[in-house]
N, C-alpha and C positions, 0 to 999 in steps of 0.2 A: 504493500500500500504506500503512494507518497502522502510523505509529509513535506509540508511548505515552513521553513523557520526564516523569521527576521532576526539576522545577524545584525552585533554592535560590532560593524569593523573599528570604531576605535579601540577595541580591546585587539591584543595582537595574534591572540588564535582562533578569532571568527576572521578577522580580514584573511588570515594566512587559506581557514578553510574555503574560504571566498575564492579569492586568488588559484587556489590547487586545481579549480577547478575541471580549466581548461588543457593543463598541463597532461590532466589522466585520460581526457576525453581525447586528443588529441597526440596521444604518446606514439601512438602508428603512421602517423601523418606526414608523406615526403615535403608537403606545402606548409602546412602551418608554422608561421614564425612566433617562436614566443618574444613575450616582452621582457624587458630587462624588470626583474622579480621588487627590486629596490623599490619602481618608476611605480608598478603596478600596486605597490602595496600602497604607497604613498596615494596615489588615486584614490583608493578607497577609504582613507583616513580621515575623518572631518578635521583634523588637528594639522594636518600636511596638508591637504588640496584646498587652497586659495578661492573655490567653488562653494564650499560651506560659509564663507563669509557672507554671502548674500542670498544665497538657495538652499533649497532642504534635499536631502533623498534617501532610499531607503535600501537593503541588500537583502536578497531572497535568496535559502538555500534550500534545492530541491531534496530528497534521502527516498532510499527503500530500504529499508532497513539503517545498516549501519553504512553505507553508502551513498557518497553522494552522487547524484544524477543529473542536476543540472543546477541554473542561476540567471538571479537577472537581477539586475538596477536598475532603479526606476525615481524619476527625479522632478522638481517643479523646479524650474529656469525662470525664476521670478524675472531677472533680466531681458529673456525671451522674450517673455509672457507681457512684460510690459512696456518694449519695444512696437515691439507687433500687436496690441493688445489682444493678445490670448489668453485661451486658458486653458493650456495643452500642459497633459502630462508628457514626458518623454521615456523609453525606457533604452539600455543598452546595457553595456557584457552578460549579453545576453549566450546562454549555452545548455545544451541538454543530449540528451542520448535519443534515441529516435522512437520515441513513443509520445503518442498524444497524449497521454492522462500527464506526463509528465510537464510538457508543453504547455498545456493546457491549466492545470494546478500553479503554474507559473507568471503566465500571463494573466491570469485569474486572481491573485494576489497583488500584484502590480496595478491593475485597473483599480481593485476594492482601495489600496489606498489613493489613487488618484482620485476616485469620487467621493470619497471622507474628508479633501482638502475643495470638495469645488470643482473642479477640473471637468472638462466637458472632452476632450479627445485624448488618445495615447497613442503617440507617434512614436518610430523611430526604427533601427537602432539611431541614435542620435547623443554623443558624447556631451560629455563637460564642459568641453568650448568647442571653437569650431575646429581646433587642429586638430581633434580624436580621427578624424575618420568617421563617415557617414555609412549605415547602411549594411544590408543583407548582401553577400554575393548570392548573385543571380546566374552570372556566366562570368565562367574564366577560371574554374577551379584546380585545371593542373597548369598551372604559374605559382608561384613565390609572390606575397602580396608587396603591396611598395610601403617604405616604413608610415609605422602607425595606422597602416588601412587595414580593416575588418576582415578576415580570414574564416571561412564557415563551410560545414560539408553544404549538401545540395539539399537532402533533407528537411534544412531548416526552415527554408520559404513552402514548403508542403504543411508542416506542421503549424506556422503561425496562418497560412490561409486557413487553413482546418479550423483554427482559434477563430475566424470572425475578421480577418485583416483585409484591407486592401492595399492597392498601389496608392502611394501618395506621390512621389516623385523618385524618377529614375537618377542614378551618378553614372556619366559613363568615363570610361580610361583608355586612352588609347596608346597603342605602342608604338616605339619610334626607332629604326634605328639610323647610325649617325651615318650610313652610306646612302640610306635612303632620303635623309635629311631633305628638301627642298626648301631652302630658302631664296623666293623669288628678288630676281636684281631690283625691282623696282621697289621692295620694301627698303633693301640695304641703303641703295639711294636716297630713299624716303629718310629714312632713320639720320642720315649725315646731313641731312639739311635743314632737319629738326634740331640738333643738336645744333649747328651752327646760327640757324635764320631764328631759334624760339629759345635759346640759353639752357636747354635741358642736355643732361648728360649721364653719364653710367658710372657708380663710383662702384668701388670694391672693398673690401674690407681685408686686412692684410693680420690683424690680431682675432683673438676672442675676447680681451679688453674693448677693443674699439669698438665693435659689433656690439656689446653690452653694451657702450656708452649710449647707443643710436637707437637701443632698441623700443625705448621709448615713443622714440620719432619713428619709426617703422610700425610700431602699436598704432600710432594716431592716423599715418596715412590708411591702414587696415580698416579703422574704427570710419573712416572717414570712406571708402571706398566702394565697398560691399554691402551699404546698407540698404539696397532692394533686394537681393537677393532671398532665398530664401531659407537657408541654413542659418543665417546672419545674426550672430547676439552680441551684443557688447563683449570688447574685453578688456578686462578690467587693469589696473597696472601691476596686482598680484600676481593676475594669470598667468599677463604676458613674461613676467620675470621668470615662474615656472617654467613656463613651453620654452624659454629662451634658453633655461638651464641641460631641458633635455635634447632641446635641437642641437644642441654642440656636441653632445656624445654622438652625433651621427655622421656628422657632416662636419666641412670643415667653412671657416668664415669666408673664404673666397668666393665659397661657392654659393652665398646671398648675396646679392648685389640691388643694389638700390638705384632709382633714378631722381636726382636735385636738380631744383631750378639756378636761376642765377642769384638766389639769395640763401643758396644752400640748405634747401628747406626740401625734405623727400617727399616726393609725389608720386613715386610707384616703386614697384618692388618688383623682385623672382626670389623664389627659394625653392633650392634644387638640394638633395639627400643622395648622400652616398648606399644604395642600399647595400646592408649588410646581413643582410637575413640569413648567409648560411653562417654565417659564424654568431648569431644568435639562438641558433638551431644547434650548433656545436660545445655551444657552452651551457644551452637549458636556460637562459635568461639571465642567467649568474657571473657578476665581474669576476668572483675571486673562485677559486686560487687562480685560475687560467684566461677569465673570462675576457679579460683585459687586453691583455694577450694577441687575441683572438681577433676584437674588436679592430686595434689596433693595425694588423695586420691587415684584415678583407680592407679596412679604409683604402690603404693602398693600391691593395690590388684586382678591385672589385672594378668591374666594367661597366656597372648596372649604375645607372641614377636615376632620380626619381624627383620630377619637374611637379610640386606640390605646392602653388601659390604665385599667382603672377597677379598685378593689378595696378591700375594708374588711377589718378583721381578722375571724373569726370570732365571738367576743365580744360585737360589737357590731352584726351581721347579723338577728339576731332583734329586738334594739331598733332597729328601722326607721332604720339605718345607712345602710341601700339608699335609701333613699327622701330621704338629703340627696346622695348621688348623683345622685340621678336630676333631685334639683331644680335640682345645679349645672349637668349636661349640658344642661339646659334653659335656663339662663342665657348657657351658652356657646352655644348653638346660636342664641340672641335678640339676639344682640352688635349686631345690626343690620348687619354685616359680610358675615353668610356667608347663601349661597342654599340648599345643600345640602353633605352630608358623607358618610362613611363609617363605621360601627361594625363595627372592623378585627377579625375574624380572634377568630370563637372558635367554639371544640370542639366538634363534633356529639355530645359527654355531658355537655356543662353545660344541660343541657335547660331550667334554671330561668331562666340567662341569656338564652338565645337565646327565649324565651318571653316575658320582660319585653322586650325589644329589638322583636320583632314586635307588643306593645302599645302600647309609642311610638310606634308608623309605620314601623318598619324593613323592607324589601322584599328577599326574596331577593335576592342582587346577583353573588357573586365566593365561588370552591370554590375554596380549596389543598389539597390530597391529598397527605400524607406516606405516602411509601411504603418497605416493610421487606421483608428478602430475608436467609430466614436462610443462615450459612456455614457 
């Protein structure tokens, strides 16, 4: 029979049980990348995620007996919710064994505390802030996920449709490699006479002091950029200091680059990820003894990257802003380092983006499917 329990991950052996999860569901799996066990644990800790300072949420653990079987969080984005005024639940780490009563007993608990605070819809998967990664896989299951994006058997999106779910909004990703690259002459052109005739330009970041210093100003162009969208929640200057801290274990600062006007003020951005996933997968999520190591090492020597966040302000979209993007993506993709990458996770109604990404060489690749189930 399951039993559904609300774990206090602030104590350290419900979060750890929380956490273990996916580790046992997943111990067969050539694709699943775990997360670094530190980053994860910290996630679920109201004391450690910078998330609990303005939002609530809760952590379910699924059992049959002495066993656990699955999990979910489930959360009110007070920030969301009163951006967009909503009044949506969200739910994510989400996971389970392939049984509907398990599924089921899971989403089932998650909803009952969404309608006990009010809440009229429960979307998701749908992270903490916007860098978690959005979403169910849908298509794309034997690849390696790009860091930080949702990794899940096929079964899952059966099981929540069985729950009562629909589609809310598709993420698509597309693959790129750097021989198939096409970046059209008339962008490159575009791009140097932007920069020349409009004062915008491509800085780079040469420390991880420096990058810290800016990231503040990197936060505000963000806050300021994405706010139609529909993923889109404030972040806060907590947050961004977290994501900042884990973005550097992944990547190195070169590889974010910012676009400033002539008053040195950033108006767009790229962040592009070394991915590392098989030496995530080699060390169990674990720095020490070896993990480090490890890390270290694929940074190197890994061919893989992962183009997760481009954007300019509004303003400067129509003065071919896009087009010193598209030159820098083209730089970063020419490093002479990398073979091929991913252009992570965007919206089946950004039509204009997903449009230009298929003119680069971008290839159908990887569906996450957010799914909504009103209460």
């Amino acid at each position: 029979m399951v039993q559904i329990l609300q774990l206090d991950t602030g104590r350290r052996q419900d979060a750890h049980r929380f956490v273990q999860v996916p580790f046992d569901l997943y111990r067969d799996s050539p694709y699943w990348v775990p997360p670094l066990v530190a980053d994860a644990l910290n996630q679920v800790n109201p004391r450690r995620n910078p998330y609990f300072l303005h939002s609530e949420a809760a952590f379910f653990l699924a059992t049959e007996g002495r066993e656990a079987v699955g999990r979910i969080a489930v959360m009110e984005n007070r920030n969301y919710n009163s951006y967009h005024h909503a009044r949506h639940g969200f739910f994510y780490l989400f996971d389970t064994i392939d049984d509907p009563a398990v599924s089921d007993a899971l989403y089932g608990a998650a909803m009952e505390w969404c309608r006990a605070r009010g809440l009229a819809k429960l979307v998701g998967p749908k992270g903490f802030v916007v860098f978690d990664g959005i979403g169910m896989l849908q298509k794309g299951f034997d690849h390696l996920p790009a860091m930080g994006i949702p990794y899940n058997y096929a079964y899952y999106n059966r099981l929540t449709e069985l729950s009562g779910f629909e589609k809310e909004v598709d993420f698509h990703s597309l693959y790129l490699s750097v021989a198939g690259f096409k970046m059209p002459e008339r962008v490159a052109e575009l791009a140097q006479k932007v920069q020349q005739r409009r004062g915008l330009r491509a800085m780079n970041f040469s420390s991880a002091a420096e990058l810290k210093r800016r990231i503040p100003e990197i936060v505000e162009a963000y806050n300021s950029t994405f706010t139609e969208n529909w993923e889109y929640m404030p972040v806060t200057p907590q947050e961004a200091k977290a994501v900042a801290g884990q973005m550097l274990q992944i990547t190195r600062p070169d590889m974010i680059k910012v676009i400033v006007n002539e008053e040195g003020q950033i108006v767009g951005f790229l962040t592009a990820f070394l991915n590392v996933g098989k030496a995530l997968q080699r060390c169990r999520g674990r720095l020490f003894p070896l993990g480090w190591y490890y890390l270290l090492r694929e940074m190197k020597r890994t061919t893989w990257v992962d183009l997760n966040g481009m954007g300019i302000l509004e303003r400067y979209r129509g003065l071919g802003g896009n087009a010193i993007l598209y030159n820098e993506l083209h730089k970063s993709l020419s490093s002479g380092q990398f073979v091929e990458g991913e252009m992570v996770q965007m919206a089946d109604f950004v039509v204009r983006m997903l449009s230009d990404a298929h003119t680069l060489g971008g290839e159908p690749y990887k569906v996450h499917r957010v799914y909504r189930r009103s209460l």
